[in-house]
N, C-alpha and C positions, 0 to 999 in steps of 0.2 A: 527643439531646434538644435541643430547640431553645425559646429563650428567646422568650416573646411579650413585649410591652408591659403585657397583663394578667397574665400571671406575676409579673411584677416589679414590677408593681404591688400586686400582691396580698404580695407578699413583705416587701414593703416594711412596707403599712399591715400586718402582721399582725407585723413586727420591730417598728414603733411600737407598736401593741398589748401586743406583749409584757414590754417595756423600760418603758412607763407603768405597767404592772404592777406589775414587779418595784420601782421605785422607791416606787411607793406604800404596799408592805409594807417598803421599808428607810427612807424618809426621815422625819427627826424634826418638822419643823414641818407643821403643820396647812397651813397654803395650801400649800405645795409638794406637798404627798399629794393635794389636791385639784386641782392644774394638773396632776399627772401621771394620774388618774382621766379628767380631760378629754381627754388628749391619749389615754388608753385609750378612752375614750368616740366620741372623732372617727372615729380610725382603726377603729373596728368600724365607724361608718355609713359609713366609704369605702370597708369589703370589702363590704356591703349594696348600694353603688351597683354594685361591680362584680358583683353577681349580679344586675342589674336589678331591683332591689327601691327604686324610689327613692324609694315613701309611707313602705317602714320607715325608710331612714336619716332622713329629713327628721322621723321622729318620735326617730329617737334622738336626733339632735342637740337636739330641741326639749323633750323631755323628761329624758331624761339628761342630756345636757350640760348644758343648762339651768338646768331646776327641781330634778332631783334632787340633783345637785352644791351648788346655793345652800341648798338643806333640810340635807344634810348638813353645810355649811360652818356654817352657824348651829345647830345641833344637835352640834357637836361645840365649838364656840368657847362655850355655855351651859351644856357642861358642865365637870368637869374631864378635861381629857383625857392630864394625867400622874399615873400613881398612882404614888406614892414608894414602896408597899406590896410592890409586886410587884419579884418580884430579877430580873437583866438575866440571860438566860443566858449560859455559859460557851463557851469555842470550840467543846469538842466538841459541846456543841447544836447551834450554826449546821452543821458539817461532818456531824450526822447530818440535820438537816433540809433540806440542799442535796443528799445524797445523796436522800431521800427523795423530792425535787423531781424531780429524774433521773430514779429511777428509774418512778417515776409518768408523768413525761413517754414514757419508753421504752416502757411496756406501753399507751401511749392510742395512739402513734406504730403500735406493733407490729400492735395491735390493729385500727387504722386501717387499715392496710396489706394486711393479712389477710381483711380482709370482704367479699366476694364481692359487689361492684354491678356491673350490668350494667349498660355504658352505651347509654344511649336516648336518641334526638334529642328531645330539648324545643323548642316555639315558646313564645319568649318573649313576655311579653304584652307589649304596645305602650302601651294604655291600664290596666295595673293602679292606678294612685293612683281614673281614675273606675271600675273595676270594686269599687275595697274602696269608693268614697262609696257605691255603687249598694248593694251587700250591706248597710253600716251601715243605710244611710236606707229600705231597703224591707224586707228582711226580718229584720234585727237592731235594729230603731228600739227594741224595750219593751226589750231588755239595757240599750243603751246609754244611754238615760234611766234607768233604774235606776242604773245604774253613776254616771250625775252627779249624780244624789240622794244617792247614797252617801256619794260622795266630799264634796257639800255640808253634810251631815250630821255627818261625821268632822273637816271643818273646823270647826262651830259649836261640836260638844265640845270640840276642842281648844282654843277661844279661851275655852268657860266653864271646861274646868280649870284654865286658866294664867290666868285672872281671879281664880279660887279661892284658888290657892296664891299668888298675890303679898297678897290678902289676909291669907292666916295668916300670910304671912311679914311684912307690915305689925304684927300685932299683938303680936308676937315683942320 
């Protein structure tokens, strides 16, 4: 088996992927879950660049990294984000839920491995970022105006619910 530059790149961004992961479900402070979310965030749009997809990474970066990370970071610092309520589990929790992790990873792996693709020479597209403007703006134009009405829509609610409730909470 011989090593390319894309291998090992790919192995790479996909170790940083996974380790952003993993941190982000063990570490205790809110920004450190959200710097390690980003570095899971990046490292997907760098395996996207390696499969020539470079409209999608430039939107993951621009969105995920982004805006969604910032939404979340303020969405989680608004609320309370330690409940003293709930009990820490015990060792053997973590040791059945590491196996659990395993073993899940084994059977995706197995699975993986198992599944009969033929492989077929693809030509890569050259210009995909103007092929997806071309599809948006000619014949997806009524979605995606919908889709930014929507979203404008979902913002103005949002700004008169939380006008709402700082009200009640004034009269409190």
């Amino acid at each position: 088996m011989t090593f390319s530059g894309e291998f090992l790149a790919f192995m790479v961004l996909a170790l940083v992927a996974i380790i952003g992961g993993v941190l982000l479900l063990n570490l205790n402070k809110v920004v450190h879950m959200v710097v390690a979310l980003i570095f899971t965030f990046v490292s997907i749009a760098g395996i996207y660049v390696l499969l020539s997809a470079e409209f999608v990474a430039a939107v993951q970066i621009l969105i995920y990294s982004g805006a969604i990370t910032i939404i979340m970071l303020f969405g989680i610092m608004l609320t309370k984000p330690y409940d003293e309520s709930e009990a820490q589990g015990g060792k053997l929790r973590k040791i059945l839920l590491f196996l659990g992790i395993v073993g899940f990873a084994f059977a995706v792996y197995v699975g993986i491995y198992n599944f009969p693709i033929e492989q077929v020479p693809s030509k890569l597209y050259v210009n995909n970022t103007m092929q997806i403007g071309k599809a948006i703006y000619t014949k997806e134009i009524i979605p995606f105006e919908l889709v930014s009405v929507l979203l404008l829509v979902a913002l103005i609610g949002a700004i008169v619910l939380a006008k709402r409730e700082d009200k009640e909470g004034d009269s409190e």
